[in-house]
N, CA and C atoms as a LAMMPS dump frame, in Angstrom:
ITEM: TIMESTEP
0
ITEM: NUMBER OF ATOMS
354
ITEM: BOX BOUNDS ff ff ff
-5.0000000000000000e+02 5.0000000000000000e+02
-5.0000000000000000e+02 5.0000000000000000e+02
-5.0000000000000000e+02 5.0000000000000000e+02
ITEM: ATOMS id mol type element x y z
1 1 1 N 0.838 -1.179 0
2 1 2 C 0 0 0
3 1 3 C 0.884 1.244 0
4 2 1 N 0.595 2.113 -0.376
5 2 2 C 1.272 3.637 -0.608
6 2 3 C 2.098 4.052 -1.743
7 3 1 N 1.791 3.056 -2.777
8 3 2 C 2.577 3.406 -4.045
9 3 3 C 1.337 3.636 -5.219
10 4 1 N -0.311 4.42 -4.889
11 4 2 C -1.396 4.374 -5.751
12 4 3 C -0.731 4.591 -7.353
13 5 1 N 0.446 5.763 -7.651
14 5 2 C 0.821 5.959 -8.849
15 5 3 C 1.677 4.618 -9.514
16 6 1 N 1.678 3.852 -8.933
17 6 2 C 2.327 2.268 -9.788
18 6 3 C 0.72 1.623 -10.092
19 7 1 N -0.604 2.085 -9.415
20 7 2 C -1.511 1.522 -9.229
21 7 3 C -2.134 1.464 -10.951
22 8 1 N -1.789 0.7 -11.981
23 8 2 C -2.43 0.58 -13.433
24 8 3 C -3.749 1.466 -13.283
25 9 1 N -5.192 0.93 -12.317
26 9 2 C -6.272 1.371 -12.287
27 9 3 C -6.647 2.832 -11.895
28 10 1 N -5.411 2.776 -11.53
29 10 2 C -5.538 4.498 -11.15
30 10 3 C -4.92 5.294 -12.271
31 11 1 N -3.88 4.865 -13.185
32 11 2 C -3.522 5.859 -14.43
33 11 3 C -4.736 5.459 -15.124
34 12 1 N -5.505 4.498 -15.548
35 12 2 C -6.488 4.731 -16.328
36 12 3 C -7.611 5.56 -15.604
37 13 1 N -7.859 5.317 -14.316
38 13 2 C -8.81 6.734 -13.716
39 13 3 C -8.228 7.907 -14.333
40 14 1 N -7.036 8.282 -14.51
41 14 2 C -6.737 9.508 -14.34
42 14 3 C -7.265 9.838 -15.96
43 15 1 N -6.547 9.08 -17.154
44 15 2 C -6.495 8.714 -18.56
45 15 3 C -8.419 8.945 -18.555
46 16 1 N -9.062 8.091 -17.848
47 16 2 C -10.241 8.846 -18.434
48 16 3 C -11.061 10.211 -17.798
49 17 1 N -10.387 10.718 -16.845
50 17 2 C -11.099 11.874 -16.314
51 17 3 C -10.345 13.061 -17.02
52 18 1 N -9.092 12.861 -17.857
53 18 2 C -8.579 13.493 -18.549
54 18 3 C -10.024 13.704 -20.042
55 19 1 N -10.205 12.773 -19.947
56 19 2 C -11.061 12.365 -20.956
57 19 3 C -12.381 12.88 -21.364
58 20 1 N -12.849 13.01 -19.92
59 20 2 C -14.363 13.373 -20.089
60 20 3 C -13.909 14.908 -19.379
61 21 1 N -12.866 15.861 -19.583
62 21 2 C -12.666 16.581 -19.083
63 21 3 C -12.608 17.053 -21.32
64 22 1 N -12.434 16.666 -21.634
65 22 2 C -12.092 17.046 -23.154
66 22 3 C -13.549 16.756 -23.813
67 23 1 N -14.209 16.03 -23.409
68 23 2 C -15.568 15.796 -23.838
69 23 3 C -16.491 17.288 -23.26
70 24 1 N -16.264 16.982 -22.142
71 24 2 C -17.198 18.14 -21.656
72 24 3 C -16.939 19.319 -21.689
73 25 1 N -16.15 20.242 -22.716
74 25 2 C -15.719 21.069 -23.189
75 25 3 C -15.803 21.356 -24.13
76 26 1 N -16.689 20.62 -25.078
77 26 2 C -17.198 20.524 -26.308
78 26 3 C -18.27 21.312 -26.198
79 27 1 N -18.622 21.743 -27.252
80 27 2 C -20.507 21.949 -27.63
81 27 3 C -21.107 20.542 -28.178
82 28 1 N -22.287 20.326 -27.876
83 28 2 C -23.378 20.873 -27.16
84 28 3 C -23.445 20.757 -25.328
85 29 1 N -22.142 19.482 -24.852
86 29 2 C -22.012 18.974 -23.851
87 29 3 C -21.527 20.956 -22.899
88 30 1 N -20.534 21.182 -23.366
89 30 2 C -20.216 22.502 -22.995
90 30 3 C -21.181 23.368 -21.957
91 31 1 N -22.532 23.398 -22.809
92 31 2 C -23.338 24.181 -22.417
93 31 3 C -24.177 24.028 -21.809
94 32 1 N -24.616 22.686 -20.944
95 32 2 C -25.026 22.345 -19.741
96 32 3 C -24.446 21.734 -18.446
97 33 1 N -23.996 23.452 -17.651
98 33 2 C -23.148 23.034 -16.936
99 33 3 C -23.373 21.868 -15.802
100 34 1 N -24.588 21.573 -15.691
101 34 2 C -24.943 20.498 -14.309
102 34 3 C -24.52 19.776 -14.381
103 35 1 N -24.837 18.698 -15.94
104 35 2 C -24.287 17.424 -16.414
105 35 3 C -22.601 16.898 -16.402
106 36 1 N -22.292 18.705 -17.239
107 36 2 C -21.053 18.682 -17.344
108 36 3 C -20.361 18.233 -15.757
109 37 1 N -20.301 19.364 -15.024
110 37 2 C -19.773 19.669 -13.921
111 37 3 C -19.824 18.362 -12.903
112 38 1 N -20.789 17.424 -13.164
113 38 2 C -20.971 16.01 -12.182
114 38 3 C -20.51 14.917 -12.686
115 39 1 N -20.29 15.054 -13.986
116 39 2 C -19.5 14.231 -14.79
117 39 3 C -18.071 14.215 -14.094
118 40 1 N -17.715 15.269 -14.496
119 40 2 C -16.451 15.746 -13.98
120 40 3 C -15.781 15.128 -12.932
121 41 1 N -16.819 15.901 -11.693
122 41 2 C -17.139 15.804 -10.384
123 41 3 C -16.542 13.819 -10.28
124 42 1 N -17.303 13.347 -10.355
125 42 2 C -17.467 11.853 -10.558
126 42 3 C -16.051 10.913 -11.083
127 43 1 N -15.624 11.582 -12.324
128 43 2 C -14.177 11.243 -13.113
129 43 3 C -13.378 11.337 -11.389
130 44 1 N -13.163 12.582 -11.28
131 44 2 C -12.453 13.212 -10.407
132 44 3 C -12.228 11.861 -9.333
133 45 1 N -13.155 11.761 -8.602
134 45 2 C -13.395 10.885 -7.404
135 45 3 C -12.944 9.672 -7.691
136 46 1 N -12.738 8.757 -8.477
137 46 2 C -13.031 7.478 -9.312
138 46 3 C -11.171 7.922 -8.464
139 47 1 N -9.896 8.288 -9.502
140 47 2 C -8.587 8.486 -9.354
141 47 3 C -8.254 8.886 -7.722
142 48 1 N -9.398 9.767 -7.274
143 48 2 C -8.867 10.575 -5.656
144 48 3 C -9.065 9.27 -4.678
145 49 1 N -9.824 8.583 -4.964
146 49 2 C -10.363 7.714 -3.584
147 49 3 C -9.592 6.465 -3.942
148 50 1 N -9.062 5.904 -5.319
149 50 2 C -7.909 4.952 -5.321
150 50 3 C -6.489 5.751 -4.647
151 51 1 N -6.741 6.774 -4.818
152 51 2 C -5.309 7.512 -4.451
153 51 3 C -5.038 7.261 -2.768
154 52 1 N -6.415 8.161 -2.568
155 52 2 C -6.961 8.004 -0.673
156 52 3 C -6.414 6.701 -0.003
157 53 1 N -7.615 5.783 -1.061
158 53 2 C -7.74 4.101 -0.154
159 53 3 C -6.215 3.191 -0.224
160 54 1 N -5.587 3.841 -0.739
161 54 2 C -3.85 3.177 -1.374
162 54 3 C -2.89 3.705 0.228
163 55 1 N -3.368 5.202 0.409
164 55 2 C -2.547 5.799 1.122
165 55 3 C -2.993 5.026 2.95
166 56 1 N -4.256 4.533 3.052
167 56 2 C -4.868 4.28 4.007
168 56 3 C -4.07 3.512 5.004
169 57 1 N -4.24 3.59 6.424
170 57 2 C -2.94 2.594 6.808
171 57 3 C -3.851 0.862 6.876
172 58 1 N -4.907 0.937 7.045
173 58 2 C -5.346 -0.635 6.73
174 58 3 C -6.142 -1.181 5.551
175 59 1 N -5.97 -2.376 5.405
176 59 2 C -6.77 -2.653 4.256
177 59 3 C -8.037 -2.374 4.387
178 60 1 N -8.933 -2.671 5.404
179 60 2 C -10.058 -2.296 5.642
180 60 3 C -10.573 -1.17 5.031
181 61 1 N -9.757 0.07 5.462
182 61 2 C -10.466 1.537 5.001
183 61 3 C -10.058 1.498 3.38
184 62 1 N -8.835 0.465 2.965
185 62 2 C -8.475 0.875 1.663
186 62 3 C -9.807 0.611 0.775
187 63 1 N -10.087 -0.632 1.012
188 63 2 C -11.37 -1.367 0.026
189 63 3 C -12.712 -0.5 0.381
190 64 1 N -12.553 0.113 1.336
191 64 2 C -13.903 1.112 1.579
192 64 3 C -13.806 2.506 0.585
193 65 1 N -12.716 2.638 0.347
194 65 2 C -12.358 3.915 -0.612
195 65 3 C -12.553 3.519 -2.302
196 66 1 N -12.057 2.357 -2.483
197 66 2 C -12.006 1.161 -3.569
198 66 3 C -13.182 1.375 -3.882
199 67 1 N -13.98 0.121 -3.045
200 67 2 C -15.624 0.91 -3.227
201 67 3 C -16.654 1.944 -3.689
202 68 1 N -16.456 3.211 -3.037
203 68 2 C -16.426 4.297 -3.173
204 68 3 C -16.426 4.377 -4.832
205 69 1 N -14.86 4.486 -4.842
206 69 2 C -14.513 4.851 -6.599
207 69 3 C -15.026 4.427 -7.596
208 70 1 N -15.683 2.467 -6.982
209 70 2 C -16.505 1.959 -7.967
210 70 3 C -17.805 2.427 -8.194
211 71 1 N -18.393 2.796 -6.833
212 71 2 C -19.498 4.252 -7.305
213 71 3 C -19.678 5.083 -7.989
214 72 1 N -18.179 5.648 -7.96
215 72 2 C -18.122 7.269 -8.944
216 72 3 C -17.985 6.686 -10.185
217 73 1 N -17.552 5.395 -10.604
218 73 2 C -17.459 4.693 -11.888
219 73 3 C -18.76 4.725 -12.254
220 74 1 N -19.646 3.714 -11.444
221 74 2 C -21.364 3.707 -11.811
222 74 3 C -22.023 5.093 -12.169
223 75 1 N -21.458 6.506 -11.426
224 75 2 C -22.202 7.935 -11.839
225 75 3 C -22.002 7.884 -12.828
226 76 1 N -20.177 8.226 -13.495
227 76 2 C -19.8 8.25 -15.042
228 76 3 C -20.785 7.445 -16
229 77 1 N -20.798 5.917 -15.641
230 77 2 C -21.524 5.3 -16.838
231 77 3 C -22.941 6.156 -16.535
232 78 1 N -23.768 6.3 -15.718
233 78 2 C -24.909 6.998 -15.569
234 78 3 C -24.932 8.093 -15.99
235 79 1 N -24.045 8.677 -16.253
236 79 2 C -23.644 9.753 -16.687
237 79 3 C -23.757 10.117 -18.459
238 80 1 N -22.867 8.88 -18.654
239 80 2 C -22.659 9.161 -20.083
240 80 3 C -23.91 8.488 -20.752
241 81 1 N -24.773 7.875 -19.993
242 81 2 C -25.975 7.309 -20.775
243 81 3 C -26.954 8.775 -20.777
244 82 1 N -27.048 9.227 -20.162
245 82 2 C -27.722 10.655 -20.128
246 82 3 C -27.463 11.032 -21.171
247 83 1 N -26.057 11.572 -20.966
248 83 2 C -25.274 12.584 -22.303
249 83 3 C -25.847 11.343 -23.463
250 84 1 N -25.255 10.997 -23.462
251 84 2 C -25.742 10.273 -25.348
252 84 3 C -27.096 10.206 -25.134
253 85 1 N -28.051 10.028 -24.378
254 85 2 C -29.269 10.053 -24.987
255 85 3 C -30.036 11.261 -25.385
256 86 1 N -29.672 12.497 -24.616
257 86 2 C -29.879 13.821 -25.233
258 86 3 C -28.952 14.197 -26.513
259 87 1 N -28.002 13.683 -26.719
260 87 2 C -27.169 13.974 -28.135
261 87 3 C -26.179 14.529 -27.566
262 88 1 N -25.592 14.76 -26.523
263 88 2 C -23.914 15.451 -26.482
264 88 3 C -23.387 14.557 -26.63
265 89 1 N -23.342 13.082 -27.09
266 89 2 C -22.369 12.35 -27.434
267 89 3 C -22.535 11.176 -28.393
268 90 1 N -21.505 11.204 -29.386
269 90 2 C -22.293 10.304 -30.712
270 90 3 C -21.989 8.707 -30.258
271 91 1 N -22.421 7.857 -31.075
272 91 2 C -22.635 6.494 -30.124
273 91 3 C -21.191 6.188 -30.057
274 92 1 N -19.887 6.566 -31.411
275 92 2 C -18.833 5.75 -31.052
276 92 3 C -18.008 6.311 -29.898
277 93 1 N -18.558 7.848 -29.287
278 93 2 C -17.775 8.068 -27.864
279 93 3 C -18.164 7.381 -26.767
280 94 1 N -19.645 7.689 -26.88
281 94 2 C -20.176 7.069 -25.756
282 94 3 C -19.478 5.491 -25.39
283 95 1 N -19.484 4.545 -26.657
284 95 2 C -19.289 3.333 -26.341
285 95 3 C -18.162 3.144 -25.854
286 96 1 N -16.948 3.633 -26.499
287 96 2 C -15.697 3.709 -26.213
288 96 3 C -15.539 4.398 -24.679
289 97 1 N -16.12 5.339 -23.799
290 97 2 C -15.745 6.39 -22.544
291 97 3 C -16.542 4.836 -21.921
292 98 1 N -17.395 4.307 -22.26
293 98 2 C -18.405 3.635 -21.092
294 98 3 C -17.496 1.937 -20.945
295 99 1 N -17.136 1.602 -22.2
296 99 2 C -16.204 0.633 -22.197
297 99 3 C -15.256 0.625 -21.518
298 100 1 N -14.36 2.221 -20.849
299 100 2 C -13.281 2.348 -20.586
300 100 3 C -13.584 2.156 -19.462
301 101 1 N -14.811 2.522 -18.856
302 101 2 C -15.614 3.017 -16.993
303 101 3 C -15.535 1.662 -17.032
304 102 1 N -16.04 0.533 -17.798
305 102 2 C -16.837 -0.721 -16.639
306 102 3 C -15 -1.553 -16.489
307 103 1 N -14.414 -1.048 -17.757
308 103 2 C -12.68 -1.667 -17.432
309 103 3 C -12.234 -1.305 -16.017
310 104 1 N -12.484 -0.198 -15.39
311 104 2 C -11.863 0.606 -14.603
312 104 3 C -12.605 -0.006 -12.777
313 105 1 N -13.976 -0.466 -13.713
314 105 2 C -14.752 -1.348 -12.727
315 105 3 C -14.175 -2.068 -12.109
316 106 1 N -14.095 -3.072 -13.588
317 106 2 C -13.699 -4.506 -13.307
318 106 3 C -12.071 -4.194 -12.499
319 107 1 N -11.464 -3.725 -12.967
320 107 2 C -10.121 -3.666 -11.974
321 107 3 C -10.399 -3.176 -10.879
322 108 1 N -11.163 -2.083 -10.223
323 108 2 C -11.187 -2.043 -8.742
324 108 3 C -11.791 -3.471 -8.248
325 109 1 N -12.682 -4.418 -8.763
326 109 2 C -13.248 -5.354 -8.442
327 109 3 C -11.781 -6.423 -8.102
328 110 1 N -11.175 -6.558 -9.13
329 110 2 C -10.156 -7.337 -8.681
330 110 3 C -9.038 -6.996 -7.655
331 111 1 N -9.201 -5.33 -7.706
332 111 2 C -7.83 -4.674 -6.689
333 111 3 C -8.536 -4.737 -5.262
334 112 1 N -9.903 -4.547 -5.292
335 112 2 C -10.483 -5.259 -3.855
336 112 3 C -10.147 -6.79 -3.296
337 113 1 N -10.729 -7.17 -4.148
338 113 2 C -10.527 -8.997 -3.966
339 113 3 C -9.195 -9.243 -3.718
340 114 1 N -7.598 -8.971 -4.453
341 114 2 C -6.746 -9.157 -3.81
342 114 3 C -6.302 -8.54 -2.48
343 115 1 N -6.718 -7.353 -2.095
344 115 2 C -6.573 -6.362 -0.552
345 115 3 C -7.2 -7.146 0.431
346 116 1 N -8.649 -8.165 -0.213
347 116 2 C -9.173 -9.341 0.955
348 116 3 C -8.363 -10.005 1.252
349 117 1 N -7.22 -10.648 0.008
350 117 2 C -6.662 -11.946 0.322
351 117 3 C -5.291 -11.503 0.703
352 118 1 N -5.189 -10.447 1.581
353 118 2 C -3.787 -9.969 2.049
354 118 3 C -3.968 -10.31 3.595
């Protein structure tokens, strides 16, 4: 624990909040800041709380932060199903940003499960 930047799941947190930080700076997405701004919001959290739960001194609180991030994963995909269904996003972003979220899933799922078996 305390090395989150060797953590793979956390450069791709970062890789996609970079991401939907370039999306939501676009028009038509641009111009509704709520969506935008919780999107964001959400990216954000996904990278901070692997960062947090890494730094934690027990495993316990780590996988509670883990957790967490897999939440802010579930907003994003909730997120981006919104956006594409009003049209700020054409289907091959959407598929590709939402493909990248449930990847980002599935690895906190496994970075939990091994923190159990420590």
């Amino acid at each position: 624990m305390g090395n989150f930047k060797q953590l793979r799941v956390w450069s791709d947190a970062i890789d996609l909040t970079t991401g939907i930080y370039k999306i939501t700076r676009q028009k038509p997405f641009s111009n509704d800041y709520g969506l935008s701004n919780q999107i964001q919001r959400a990216a954000v959290s996904i990278a901070s709380n692997i960062a947090e739960g890494d730094e934690r001194g027990s495993v316990k609180e780590a996988i509670r932060f883990f957790n967490i991030s897999k939440g802010s994963a579930a907003e994003v995909i909730t997120q981006l199903n919104i956006a594409y269904r009003i049209g700020y996003l054409d289907e091959s972003t959407f598929n590709k940003v939402e493909d990248f979220t449930q990847k980002i899933r599935a690895s906190l799922n496994k970075l939990i499960k091994a923190r159990k078996e420590k």
